[in-house]
C-alpha positions in Angstrom: 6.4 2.2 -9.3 4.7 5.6 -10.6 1.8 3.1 -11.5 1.1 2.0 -7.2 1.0 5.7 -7.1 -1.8 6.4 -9.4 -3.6 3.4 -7.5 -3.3 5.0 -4.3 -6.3 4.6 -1.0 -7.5 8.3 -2.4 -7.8 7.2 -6.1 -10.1 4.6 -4.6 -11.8 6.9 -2.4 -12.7 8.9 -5.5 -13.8 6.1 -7.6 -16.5 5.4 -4.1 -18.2 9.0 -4.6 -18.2 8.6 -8.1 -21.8 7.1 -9.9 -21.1 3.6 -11.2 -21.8 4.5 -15.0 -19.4 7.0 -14.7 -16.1 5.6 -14.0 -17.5 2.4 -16.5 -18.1 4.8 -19.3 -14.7 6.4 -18.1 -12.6 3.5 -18.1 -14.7 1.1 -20.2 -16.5 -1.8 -19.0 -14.0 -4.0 -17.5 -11.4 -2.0 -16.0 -14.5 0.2 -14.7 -16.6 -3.0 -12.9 -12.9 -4.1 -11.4 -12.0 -0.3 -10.2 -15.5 -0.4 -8.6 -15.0 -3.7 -6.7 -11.7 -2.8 -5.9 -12.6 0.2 -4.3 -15.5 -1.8 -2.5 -13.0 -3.8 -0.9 -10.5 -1.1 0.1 -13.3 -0.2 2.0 -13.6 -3.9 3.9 -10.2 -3.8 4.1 -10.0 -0.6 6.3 -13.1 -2.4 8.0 -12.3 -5.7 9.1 -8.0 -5.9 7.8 -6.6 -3.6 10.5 -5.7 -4.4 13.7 -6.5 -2.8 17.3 -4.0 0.6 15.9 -6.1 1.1 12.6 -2.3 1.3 11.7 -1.6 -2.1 10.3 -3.0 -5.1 8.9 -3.7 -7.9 10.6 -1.3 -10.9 9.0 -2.9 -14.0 6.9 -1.1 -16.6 9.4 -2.9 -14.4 12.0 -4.3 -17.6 14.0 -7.1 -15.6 15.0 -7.9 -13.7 11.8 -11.7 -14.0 10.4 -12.1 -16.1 7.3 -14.0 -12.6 6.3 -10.6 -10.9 6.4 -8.5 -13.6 4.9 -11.3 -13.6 1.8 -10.8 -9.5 1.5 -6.9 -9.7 1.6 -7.0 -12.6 -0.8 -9.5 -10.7 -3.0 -7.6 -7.4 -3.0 -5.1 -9.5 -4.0 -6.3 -10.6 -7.6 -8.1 -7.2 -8.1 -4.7 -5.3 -7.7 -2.8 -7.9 -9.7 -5.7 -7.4 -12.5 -5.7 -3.6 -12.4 -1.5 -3.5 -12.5 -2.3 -6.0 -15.8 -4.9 -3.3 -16.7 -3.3 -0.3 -16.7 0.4 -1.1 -18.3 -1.4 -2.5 -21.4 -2.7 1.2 -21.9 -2.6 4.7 -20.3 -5.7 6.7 -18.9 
């Protein structure tokens, strides 16, 4: 649990303003490029995810959901499940 915390909407928000060689030579190559796209797609998310409130996401089974928005949930999907993988193996 204290390792969702640590990948929180602000981390990612960070990571945004942050130059791209910076967070790779930070975190090393792979877990950099994936903090990068991940962040990318947090952004989407709060784009095209949300639903009329900006308060909650629109569901998958949503029959009128954008394939768009399904790709983005199922792509946050992998890139949190590869950063949780990511991050237990070692501390930053």
């Amino acid at each position: 649990m204290q390792l969702l915390q640590k990948l929180s909407v602000e981390f990612f928000e960070e990571i945004k303003k942050k130059e791209e060689s910076e967070v790779i030579s930070h975190f090393g190559p792979p877990v950099g490029k994936l903090l990068l796209k991940h962040a990318a797609l947090e952004q989407k998310f709060n784009e095209c995810c949300l639903g009329d409130d900006n308060a909650r996401m629109v569901p998958m089974d949503d029959p009128f959901i954008s394939e768009e928005a399904r790709q983005i949930l199922i792509d946050i999907r992998g890139t949190t499940n590869k950063l949780l993988r990511a991050f237990t193996k070692r501390e930053y």
